[in-house]
C-alpha positions in Angstrom: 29.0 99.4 58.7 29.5 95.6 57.6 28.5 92.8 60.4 31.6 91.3 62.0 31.7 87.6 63.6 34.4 86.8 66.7 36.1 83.7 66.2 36.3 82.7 69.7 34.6 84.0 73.8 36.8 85.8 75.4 36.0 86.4 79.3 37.2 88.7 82.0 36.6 87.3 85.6 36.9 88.8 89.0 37.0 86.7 91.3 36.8 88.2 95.6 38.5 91.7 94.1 39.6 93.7 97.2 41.7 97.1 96.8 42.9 98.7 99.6 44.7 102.4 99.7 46.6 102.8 103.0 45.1 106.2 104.8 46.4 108.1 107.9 43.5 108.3 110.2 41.1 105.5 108.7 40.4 102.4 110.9 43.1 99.8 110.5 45.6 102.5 108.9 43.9 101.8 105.4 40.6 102.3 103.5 39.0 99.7 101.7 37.7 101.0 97.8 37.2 97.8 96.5 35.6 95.0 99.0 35.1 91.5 97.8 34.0 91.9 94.6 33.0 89.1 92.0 31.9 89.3 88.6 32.3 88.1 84.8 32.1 89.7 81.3 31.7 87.5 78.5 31.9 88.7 74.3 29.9 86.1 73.6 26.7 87.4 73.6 28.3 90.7 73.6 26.4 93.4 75.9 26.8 96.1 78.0 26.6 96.1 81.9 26.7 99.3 83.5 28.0 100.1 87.0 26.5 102.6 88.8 27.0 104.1 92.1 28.0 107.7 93.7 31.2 109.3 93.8 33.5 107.5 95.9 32.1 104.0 95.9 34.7 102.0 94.0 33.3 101.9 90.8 36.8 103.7 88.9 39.2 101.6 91.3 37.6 98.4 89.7 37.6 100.0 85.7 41.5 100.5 87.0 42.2 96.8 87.8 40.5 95.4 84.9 42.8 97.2 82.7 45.9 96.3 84.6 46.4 100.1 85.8 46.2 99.5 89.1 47.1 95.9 90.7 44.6 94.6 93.0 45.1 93.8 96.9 43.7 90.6 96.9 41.4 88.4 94.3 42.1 87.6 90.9 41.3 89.1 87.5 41.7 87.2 84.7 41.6 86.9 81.1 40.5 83.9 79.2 41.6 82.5 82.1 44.6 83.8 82.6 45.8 86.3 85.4 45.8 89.4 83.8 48.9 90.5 86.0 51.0 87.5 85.0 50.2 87.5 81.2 52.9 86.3 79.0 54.2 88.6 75.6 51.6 87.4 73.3 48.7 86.8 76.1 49.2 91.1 76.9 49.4 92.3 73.3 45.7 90.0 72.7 44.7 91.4 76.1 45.8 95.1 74.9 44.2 94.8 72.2 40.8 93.1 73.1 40.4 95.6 76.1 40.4 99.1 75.1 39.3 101.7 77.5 37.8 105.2 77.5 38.5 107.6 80.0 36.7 110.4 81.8 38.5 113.3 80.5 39.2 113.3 76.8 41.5 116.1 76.7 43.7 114.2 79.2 44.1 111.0 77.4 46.4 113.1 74.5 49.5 114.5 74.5 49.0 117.7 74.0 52.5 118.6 71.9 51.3 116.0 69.1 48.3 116.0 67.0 45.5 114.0 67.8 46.5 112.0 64.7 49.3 110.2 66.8 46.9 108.1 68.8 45.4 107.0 65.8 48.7 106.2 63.9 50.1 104.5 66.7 47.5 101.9 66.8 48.0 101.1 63.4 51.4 100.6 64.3 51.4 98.8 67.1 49.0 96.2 66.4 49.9 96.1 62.8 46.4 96.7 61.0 47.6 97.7 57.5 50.5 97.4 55.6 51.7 101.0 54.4 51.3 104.0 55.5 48.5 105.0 52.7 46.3 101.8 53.9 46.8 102.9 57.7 45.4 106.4 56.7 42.5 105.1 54.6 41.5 102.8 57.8 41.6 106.2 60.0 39.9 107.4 58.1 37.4 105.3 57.3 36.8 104.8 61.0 36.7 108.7 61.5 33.6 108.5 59.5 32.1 105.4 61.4 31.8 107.7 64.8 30.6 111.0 62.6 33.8 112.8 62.6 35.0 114.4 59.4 38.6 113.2 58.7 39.7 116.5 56.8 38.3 118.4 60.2 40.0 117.0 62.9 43.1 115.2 61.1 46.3 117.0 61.9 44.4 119.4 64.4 46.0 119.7 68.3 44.2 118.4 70.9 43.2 122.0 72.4 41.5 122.9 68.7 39.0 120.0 69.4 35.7 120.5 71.1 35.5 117.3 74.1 33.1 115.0 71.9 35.4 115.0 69.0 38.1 113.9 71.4 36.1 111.4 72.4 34.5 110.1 69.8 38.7 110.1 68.2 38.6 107.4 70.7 35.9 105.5 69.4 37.5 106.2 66.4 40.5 104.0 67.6 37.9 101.2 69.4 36.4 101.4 65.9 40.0 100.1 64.1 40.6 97.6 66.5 37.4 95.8 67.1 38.2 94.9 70.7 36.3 92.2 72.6 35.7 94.7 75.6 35.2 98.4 75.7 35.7 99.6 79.7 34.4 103.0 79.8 34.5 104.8 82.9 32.4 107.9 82.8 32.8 108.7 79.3 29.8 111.2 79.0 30.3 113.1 82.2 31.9 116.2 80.5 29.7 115.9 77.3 26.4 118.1 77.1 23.4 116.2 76.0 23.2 116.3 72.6 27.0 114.8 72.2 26.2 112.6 74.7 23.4 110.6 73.6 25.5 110.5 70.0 28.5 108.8 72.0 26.1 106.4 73.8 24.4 105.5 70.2 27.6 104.5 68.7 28.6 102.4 71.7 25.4 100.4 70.8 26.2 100.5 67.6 29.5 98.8 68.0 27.9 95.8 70.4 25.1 95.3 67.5 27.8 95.4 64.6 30.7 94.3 66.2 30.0 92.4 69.0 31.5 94.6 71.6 30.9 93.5 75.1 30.9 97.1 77.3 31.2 97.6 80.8 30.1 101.2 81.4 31.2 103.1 84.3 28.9 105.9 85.4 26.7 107.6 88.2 23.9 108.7 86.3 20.8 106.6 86.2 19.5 107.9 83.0 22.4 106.9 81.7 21.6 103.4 82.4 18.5 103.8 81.6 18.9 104.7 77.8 21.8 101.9 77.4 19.5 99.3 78.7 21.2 95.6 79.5 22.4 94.7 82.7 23.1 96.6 86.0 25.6 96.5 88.9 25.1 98.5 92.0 27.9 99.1 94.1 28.2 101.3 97.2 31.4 101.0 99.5 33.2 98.9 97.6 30.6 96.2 97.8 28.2 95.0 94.5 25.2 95.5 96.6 22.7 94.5 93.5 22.4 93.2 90.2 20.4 92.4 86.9 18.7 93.7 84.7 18.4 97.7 83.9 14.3 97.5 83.8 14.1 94.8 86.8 16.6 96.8 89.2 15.2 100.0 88.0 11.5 99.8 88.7 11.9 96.8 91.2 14.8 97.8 93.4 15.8 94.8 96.0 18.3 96.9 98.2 18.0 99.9 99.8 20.9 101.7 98.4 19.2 101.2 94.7 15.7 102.5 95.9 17.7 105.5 97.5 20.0 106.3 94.0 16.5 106.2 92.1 14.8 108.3 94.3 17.6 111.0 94.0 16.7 111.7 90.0 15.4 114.7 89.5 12.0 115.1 87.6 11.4 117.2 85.0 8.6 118.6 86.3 8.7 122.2 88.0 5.7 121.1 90.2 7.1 118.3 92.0 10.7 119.8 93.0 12.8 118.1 95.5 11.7 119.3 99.3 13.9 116.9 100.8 17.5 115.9 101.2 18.7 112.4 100.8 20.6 111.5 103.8 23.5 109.1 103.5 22.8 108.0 106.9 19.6 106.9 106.1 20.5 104.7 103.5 23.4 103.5 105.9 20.7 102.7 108.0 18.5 100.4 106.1 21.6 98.7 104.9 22.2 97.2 108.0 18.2 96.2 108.4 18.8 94.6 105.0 19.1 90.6 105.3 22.5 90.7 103.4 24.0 92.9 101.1 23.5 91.5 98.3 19.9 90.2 96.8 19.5 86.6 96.4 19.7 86.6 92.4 22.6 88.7 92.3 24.5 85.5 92.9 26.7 84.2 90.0 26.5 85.4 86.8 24.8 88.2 85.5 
């Protein structure tokens, strides 16, 4: 892969992000999922900030407004200063193209009555990358072999006759063509076995070294984190309860929800199993004894 240079810093700010989801039975007749959230992602100098918290706490709901799937309650999200929800024709296709996402599920993401080839061809199309139809394959191709597929093995194959990393990594494939600003991937190795999985995370930082990606990675898994390095977010109920850097926040936790999601990794070590359970309540607990919910540096910018 050649080095490739942006030609200008292209942002995506939240600004007080609330979503609410209304909820028969839940206090007020609606339940918060995303509570006053603020935050910015910058391609310039591209890196990637994970978000990490447990099932439940938000973390999707916010991958889902910054793509414009899923309109927020309150608070602004915008791009290059622009509100993302009131973008003009040319303002969406740059956004479109400058913020690609990857899903949870990579059989999902295609239609299973067309070969996998479509989603590929289609983004040649649509944002006009080559100029026939023999240059639009040679760029699939060529960007097949960037994420360690073999064109001639997965070209004009259905969905179902892929195994879940090739799916995937198809969708690095496309990431690959359009050289996006942002990458918003929301649990992208959680159906992946280990071996596939750390191959999908290296290309990722491959793509920030080479291309300058900037990636917001979406995930519950602290090792995870761990092995992508860069920055952190914590958030639990909605609420970004700490932030900054993976080593920092991961051996020198401020809040007591962090200390409690590192204590729940497992050791590999048969001789220190688990004896106890974590208890939600407990963590619910020190919460409230914490001075405020968020540490003092996680002010402002990460």
């Amino acid at each position: 892969m050649t080095s490739a240079t942006r030609p200008e810093t292209k942002i995506i700010e939240l600004q007080q992000v609330e979503q609410r989801f209304h909820a028969r039975g839940a206090e007020g007749g609606y339940l918060t999922a995303v509570d006053d959230v603020s935050f910015d992602l910058s391609s310039d100098p591209p890196r990637v900030v994970s978000l990490v918290g447990q099932s439940g706490s938000g973390k999707s709901t916010i991958a889902r407004n910054i793509l414009g799937l899923q309109k927020p309650t309150s608070g602004l999200i915008s791009y290059n200063g622009r509100d993302i929800y009131h973008l003009n024709r040319s303002e969406s296709d740059d956004f479109r193209r400058n913020v690609q996402p990857v899903f949870q599920d990579p059989y999902a993401i295609f239609n299973p009555f067309y070969r996998v080839d479509r989603v590929l061809q289609t983004a040649v199309k649509k944002f006009k990358l080559a100029s026939n139809a023999a240059a639009g394959l040679e760029l699939i191709r060529e960007s097949l072999e960037a994420v360690r597929l073999d064109p001639d093995q997965v070209l004009g194959r259905y969905p179902h006759q892929l195994s879940g990393g090739q799916r995937q990594r198809i969708m690095l494939a496309r990431i690959h063509m359009l050289r996006p600003a942002f990458v918003i991937a929301d649990e992208p190795v959680s159906m992946l076995d280990a071996q596939v999985r750390k191959a999908f995370l290296d290309i990722l930082l491959d793509f920030q070294q080479t291309y300058q990606m900037t990636t917001l990675f979406i995930t519950h898994d602290l090792s995870t984190v761990h092995y992508l390095g860069g920055d952190v977010m914590v958030i639990h109920h909605g609420q970004i309860v700490e932030r900054g850097p993976v080593n920092r926040v991961m051996t020198q936790p401020d809040h007591p929800y962090t200390a409690r999601l590192l204590a729940s990794v497992p050791i590999p070590d048969p001789n220190r199993r688990w004896k106890d359970r974590i208890a939600l309540s407990d963590v619910e607990a020190e919460t409230e004894d914490a001075a405020a919910p968020v540490a003092p540096e996680a002010t402002g910018r990460l």
